[in-house]
N, C-alpha and C positions, 0 to 999 in steps of 0.2 A: 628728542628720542625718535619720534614718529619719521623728521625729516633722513635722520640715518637709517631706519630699517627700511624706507623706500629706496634709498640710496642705495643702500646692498641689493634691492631687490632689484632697483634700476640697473645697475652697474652687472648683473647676475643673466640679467635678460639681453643686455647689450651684446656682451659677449657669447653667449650664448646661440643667437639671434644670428652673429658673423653682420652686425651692421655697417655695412658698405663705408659712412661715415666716419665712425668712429674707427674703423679699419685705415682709413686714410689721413685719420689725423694721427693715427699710433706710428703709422709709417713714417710720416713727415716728421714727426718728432725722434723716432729712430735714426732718420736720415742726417737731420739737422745735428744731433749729439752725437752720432757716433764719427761722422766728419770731421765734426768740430775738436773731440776728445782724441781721434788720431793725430790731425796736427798737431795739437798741441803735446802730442806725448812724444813726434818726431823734435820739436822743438825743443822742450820740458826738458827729458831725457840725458840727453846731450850737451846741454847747457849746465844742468845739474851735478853732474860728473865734472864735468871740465872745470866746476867752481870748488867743488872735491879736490882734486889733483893737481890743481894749478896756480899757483903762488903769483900776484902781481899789485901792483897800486891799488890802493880805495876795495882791497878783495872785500875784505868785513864791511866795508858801507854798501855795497854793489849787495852780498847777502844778505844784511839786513833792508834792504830798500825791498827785495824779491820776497824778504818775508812779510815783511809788509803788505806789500803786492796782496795778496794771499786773502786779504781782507778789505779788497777794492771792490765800491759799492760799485755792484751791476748797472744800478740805473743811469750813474755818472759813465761808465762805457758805453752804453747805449747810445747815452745824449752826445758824445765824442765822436763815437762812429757813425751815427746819423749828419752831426753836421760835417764828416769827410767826406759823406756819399751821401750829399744831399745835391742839388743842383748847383747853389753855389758855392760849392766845396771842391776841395782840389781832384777828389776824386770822382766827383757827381757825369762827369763823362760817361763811363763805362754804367750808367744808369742800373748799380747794384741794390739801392735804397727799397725798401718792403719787396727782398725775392729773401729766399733760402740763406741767398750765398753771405745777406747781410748778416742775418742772424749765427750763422757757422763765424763771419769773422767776428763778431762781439762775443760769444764762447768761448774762441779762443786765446782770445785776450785775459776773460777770466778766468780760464783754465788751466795756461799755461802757469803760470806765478806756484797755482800748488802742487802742478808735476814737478814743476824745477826745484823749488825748495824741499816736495817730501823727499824726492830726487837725491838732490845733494847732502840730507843729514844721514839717508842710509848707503850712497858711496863714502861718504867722509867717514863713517864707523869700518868699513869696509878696510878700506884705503891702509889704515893705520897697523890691518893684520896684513896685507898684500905688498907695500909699500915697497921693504926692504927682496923682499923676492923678484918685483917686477924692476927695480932697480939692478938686482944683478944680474938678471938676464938679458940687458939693454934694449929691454919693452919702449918702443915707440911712446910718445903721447897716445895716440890714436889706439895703440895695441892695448894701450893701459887700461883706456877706455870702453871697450869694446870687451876688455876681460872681465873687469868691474861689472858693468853693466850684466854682461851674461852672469853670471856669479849671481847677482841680487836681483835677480830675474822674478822672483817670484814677490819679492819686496815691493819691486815696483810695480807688479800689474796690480797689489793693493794700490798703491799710489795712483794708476790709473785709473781705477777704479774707483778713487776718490774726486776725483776728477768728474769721470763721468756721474754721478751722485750730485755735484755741484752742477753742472751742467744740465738734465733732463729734469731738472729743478727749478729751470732758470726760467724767473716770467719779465721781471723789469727789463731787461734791457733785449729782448728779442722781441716784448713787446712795442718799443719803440723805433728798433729798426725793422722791424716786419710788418708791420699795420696789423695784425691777427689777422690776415685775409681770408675769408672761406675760402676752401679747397685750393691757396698758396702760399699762406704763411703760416694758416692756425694749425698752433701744434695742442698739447695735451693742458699745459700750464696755463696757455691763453686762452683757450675753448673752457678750462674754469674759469679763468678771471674771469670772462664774458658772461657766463653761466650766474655767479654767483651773480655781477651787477646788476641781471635782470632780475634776481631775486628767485632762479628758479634750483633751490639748493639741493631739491634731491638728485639732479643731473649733472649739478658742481661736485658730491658728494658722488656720485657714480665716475665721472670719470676720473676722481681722485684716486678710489680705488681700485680701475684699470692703471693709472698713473703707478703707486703703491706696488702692485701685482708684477707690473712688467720693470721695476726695477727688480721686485726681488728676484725675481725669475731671471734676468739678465746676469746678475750678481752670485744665485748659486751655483747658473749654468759652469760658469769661467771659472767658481769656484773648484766641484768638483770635476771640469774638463783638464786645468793644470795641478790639479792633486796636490793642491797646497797643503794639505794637514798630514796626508800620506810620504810627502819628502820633505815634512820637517824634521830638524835636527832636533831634539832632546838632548 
């Protein structure tokens, strides 16, 4: 009990205080997630519909493989894209291994899986009232999609949103392709991790709940900026 009411109090002073550090690991972790959850909702997105409205071989294995996906342990993507962007790795060239850009691409690896799949069960509801309309008006592929998509517009920025929630969460496998590096890799996740192993839990416990704060805060903002509850249907 004692180690959380320091915590709160830590956490209360931090913020307060405008501490230069802890300002720049909030950024970095903004930076890192919100790159990461844009990709993958360019990807996600698009892929999700198209598995919606598009009939072909192996469709149902290819979906349930993506559902699957959904529940791909971070730390095994980690260790996958560490060893592509390790030195002796096919991509160890462009020496991407403990910067930013490793950790954005291990996000969106596990990110994309649950934009696409939440993606494709809310066009595929979609689709089934749209279908014979966008049919007789000889809607493109592309047009179909695109209309879909706007349509469940609001479905999905849940979706992304889910997304990001999975991601500014993520410590296994950004931990292993970022080093935690003071002031270039350590983001919010991994300045606990570190925090906790030295045993110093009321500053684990503080920046959990700057962690905590600034999801919700991110999550109401989008909530009431697209007026999700104000242009629901009833």
């Amino acid at each position: 009990m004692g180690d959380l009411l320091e915590g709160l109090a830590r956490a209360a002073a931090l913020i307060v205080s405008l501490d230069g550090e802890l300002a720049g690991i909030v950024a970095r972790s903004l930076q890192v997630t919100v790159s990461a959850v844009a990709i993958a909702a360019a990807i996600g997105v698009p892929l999700g519909a198209l598995l919606a409205i598009r009939r072909f071989a192996f469709r149902r294995t290819t979906i349930a493989i993506l559902n699957a996906l959904m529940g791909l342990p971070p730390v095994v993507v980690g260790l996958i894209v560490y060893l592509l962007l390790s030195r002796s790795g096919p991509f160890g060239v462009f020496g991407l291994l403990f910067t930013p850009t490793a950790m954005i691409i291990a996000q969106v690896i596990i990110v994309t899986p649950i934009i696409a799949s939440l993606t494709h069960q809310t066009i595929r509801d979609l689709w089934v009232d749209y279908h014979d309309l966008l049919i007789s008006l000889g809607a493109s592929r592309t047009q179909r999609i695109i209309t879909l998509i706007f349509d469940a517009r609001r479905a999905l920025l849940t979706a992304t949103l889910a997304g990001f929630g999975r991601a500014i969460g993520e410590v296994g496998a950004i931990m292993i392709v970022g080093g935690n590096i003071d002031q270039v890799t350590r983001v919010l996740t991994t300045a606990i991790a570190l925090e906790t192993g030295k045993g110093d839990f009321a500053l684990a416990l503080a920046l959990g709940f700057v962690l905590i704060a600034l999801t919700i805060a991110i999550n109401l903002s989008i909530h009431f900026l697209s007026r999700t509850e104000r242009s629901a249907r009833w």
